[in-house]
C-alpha positions in Angstrom: 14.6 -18.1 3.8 11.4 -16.0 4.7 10.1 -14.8 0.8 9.7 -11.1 2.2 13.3 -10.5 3.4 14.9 -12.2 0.6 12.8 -9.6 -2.0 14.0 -7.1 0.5 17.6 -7.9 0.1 17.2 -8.6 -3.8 15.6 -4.8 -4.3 18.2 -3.7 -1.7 21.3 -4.8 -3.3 19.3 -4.0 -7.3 18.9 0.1 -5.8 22.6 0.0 -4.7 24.0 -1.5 -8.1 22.5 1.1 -10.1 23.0 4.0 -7.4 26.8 2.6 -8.1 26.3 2.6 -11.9 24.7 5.9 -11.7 27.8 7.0 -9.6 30.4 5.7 -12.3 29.1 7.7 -15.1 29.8 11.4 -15.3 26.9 13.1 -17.0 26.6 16.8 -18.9 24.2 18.6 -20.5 24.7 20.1 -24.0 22.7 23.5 -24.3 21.9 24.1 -28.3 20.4 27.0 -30.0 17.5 25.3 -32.0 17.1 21.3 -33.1 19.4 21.3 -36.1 22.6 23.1 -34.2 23.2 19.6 -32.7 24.2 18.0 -36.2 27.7 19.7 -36.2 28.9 17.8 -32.7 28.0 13.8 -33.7 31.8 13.5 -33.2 31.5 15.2 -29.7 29.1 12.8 -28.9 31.2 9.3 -30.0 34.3 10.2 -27.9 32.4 10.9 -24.8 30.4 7.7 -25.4 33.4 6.1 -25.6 34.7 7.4 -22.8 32.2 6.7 -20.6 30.4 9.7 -20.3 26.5 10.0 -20.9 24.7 13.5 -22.2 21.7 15.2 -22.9 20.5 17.8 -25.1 18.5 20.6 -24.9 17.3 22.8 -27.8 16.1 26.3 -27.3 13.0 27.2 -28.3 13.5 30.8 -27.9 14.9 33.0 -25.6 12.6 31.7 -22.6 11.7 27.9 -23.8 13.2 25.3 -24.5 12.9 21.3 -25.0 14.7 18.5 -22.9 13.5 15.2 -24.7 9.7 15.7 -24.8 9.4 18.1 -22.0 9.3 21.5 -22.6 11.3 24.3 -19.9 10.4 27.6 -19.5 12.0 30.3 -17.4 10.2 31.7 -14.4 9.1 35.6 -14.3 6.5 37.6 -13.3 3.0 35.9 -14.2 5.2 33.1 -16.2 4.8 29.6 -15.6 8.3 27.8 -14.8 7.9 24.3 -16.2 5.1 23.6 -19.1 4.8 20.6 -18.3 4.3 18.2 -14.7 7.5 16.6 -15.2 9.7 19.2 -16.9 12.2 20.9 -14.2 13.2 25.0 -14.3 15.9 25.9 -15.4 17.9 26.6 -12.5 17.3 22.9 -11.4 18.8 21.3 -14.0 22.6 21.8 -13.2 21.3 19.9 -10.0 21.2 16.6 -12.2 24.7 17.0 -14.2 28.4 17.1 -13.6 28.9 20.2 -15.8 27.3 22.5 -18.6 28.4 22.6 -22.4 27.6 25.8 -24.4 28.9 25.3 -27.6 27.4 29.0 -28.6 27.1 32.4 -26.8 25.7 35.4 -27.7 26.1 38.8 -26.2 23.2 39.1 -24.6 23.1 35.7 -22.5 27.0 37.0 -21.9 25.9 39.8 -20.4 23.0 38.8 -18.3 25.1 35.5 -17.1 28.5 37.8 -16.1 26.2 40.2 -14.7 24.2 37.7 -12.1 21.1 37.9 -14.4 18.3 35.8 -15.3 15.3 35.9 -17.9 16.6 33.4 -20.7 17.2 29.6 -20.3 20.2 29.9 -20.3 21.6 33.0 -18.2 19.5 30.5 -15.8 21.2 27.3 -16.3 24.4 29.6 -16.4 23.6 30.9 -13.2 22.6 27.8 -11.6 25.6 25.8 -12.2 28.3 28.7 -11.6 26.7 29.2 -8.4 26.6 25.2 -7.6 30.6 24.9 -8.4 29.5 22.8 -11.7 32.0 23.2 -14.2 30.8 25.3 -17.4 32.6 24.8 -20.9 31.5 27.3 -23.5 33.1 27.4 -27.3 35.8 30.6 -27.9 35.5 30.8 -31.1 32.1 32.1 -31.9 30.7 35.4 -33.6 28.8 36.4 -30.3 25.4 36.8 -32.3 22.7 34.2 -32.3 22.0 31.9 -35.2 18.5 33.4 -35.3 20.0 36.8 -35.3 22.5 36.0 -37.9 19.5 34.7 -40.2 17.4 37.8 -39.8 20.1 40.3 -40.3 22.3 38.4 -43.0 25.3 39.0 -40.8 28.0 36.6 -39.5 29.7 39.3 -36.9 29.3 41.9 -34.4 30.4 45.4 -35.4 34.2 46.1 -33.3 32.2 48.1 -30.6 30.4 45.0 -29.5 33.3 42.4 -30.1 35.0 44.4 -27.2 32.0 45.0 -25.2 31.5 40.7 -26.1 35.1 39.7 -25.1 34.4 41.4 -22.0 31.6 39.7 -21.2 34.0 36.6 -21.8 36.7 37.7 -19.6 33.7 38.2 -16.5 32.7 35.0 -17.1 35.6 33.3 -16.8 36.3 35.2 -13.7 33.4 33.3 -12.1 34.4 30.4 -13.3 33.6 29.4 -16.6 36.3 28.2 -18.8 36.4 28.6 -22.8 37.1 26.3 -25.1 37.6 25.9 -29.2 34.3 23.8 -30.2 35.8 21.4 -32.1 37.9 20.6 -28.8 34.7 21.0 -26.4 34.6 16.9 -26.2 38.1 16.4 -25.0 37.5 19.2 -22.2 34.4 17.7 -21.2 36.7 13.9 -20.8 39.1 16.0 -19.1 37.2 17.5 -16.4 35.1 14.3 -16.2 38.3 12.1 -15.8 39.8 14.9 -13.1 36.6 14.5 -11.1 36.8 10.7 -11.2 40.0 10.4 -10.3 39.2 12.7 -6.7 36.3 10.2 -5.8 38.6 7.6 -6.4 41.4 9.3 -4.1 38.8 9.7 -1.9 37.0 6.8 -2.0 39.2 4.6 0.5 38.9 6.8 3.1 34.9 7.3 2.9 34.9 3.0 2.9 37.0 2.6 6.0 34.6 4.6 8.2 31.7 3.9 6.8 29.5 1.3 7.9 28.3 -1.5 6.3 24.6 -0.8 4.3 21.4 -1.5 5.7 22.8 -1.5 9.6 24.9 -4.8 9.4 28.1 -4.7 11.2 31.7 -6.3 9.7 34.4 -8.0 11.5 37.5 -10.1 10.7 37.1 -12.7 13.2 40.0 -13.9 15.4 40.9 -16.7 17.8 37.7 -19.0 19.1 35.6 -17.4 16.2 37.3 -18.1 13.2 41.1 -19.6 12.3 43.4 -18.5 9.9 41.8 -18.5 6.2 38.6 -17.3 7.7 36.0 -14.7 8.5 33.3 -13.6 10.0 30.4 -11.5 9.8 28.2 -10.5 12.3 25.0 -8.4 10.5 21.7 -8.8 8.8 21.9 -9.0 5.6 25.5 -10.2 3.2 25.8 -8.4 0.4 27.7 -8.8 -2.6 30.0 -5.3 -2.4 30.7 -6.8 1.4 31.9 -10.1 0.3 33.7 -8.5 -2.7 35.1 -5.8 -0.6 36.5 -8.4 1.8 37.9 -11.2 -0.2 39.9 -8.5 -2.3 42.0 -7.0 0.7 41.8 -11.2 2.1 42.0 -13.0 -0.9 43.2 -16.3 1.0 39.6 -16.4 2.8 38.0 -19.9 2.4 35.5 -19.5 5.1 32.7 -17.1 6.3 30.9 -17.7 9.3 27.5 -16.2 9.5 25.4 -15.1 12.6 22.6 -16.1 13.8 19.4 -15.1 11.2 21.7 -13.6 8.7 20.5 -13.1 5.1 22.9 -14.1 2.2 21.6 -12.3 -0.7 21.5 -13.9 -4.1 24.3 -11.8 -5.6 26.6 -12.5 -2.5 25.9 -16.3 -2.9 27.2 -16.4 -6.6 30.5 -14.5 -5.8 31.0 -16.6 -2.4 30.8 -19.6 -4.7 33.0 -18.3 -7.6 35.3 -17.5 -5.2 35.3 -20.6 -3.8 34.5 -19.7 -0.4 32.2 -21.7 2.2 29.6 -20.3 4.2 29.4 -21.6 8.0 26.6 -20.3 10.6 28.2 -20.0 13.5 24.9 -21.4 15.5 25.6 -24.7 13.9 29.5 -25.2 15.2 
């Protein structure tokens, strides 16, 4: 085998094992008023480990900043800049990289801006953003509707009744567009729930997108009949063998025991093991 298609098949078959991986795992974004809010939701964070479900964290740093991991996001306006940093996205593109948004606490005024179609804070953005992608949005019920900030400068823990009303509406706005709320200690087990309804589409789906699809990198499939191959047999006529191919077909043929190649085709090292471990000999069809 020529060195530069089998590191081509190798790096082929390693981009589509993690694109899979990458496809497997669900993945949200937890939006948190400062670096300490976090602490209360370790729980949170076990069950949708266990469950399969990665996350990310992102701490305000005020009403316009905020920090993802080391990079720091800042809202776009007149004469702002929108990322601080090379590599840190705006706020509006972050939806683009998750499954759905957590909000474990709202205040009135990102309510209103976010039910009202307006941006200016991180996250009215973010809010925006993934309402108008169709991402789902969980946001905790049972909060004061002040921010934690707020609450330490004023020595307060609730709104006066004039702004509860004017808050709840807010509430009832946003779940008109499509937000749903949640109790926060229950935030976790919505998050596995939407995660595991979305899984179970793809899978649903799944079957029909593999039956019409072609086989990667431009190789063509066939189950061989009559002068090709005999009964306990295949065939493949293509380029390059992967492993999801040789997987794919010994699972719906399980008494297979013979693949006959083309002319020039590649067997990459993946598809080699599993042909062996499922005992299955590999014929060119050049050689008879």
């Amino acid at each position: 085998m020529e060195i530069k298609p089998m590191i081509e098949s190798i790096v082929r078959e390693l981009v589509q094992a993690m694109q899979a991986e990458q496809a497997k795992k669900p993945k949200v974004l937890y939006l948190f008023c400062d670096s300490t809010a976090h602490e209360a939701f370790t729980d949170h964070f076990i069950l949708l480990k266990n469950s399969g479900i990665c996350y990310d964290l992102l701490f305000l740093d005020g009403e316009t900043s905020s920090w993802l991991g080391l990079h720091k996001i800042e809202c776009g306006g007149p004469g702002k800049i929108i990322a601080a940093d090379e590599y840190a996205p705006a706020p509006l593109e972050l939806p683009l990289e998750y499954d759905g948004i957590v909000i474990p606490e709202i205040d009135v005024d990102n309510a209103a801006r976010a039910a009202q179609g307006l941006k200016g804070t991180v996250k009215a953005e973010i809010l925006f953003s993934a309402l108008v992608l169709n991402k789902f949005v969980l946001i905790g019920d049972d909060i004061p509707g002040l921010k934690r900030a707020d609450r330490r400068t004023l020595k307060t823990l609730t709104l006066p009744k004039p702004y509860v009303k004017l808050f709840e509406r807010y509430k009832r706005e946003l779940a008109a567009l499509g937000a749903e709320f949640a109790p926060q200690k229950l935030l976790a087990e919505a998050v596995v729930r939407k995660c595991g309804a979305a899984q179970r589409q793809q899978a649903q789906d799944a079957p029909a997108k593999g039956t019409s699809s072609p086989e990667a990198a431009g190789t063509q499939t066939v189950v061989a009949t009559g002068n090709t191959a005999t009964a306990g047999s295949a065939a493949f006529e293509g380029k390059l063998l992967t492993a999801e191919w040789v997987k794919r077909q010994t699972d719906s043929a399980p008494d297979v025991r013979k693949l006959i190649l083309g002319k020039g085709t590649i067997v990459s090292p993946l598809a080699a093991d599993l042909l062996r471990e499922k005992d299955v000999t590999v014929q060119y069809a050049d050689k008879g």
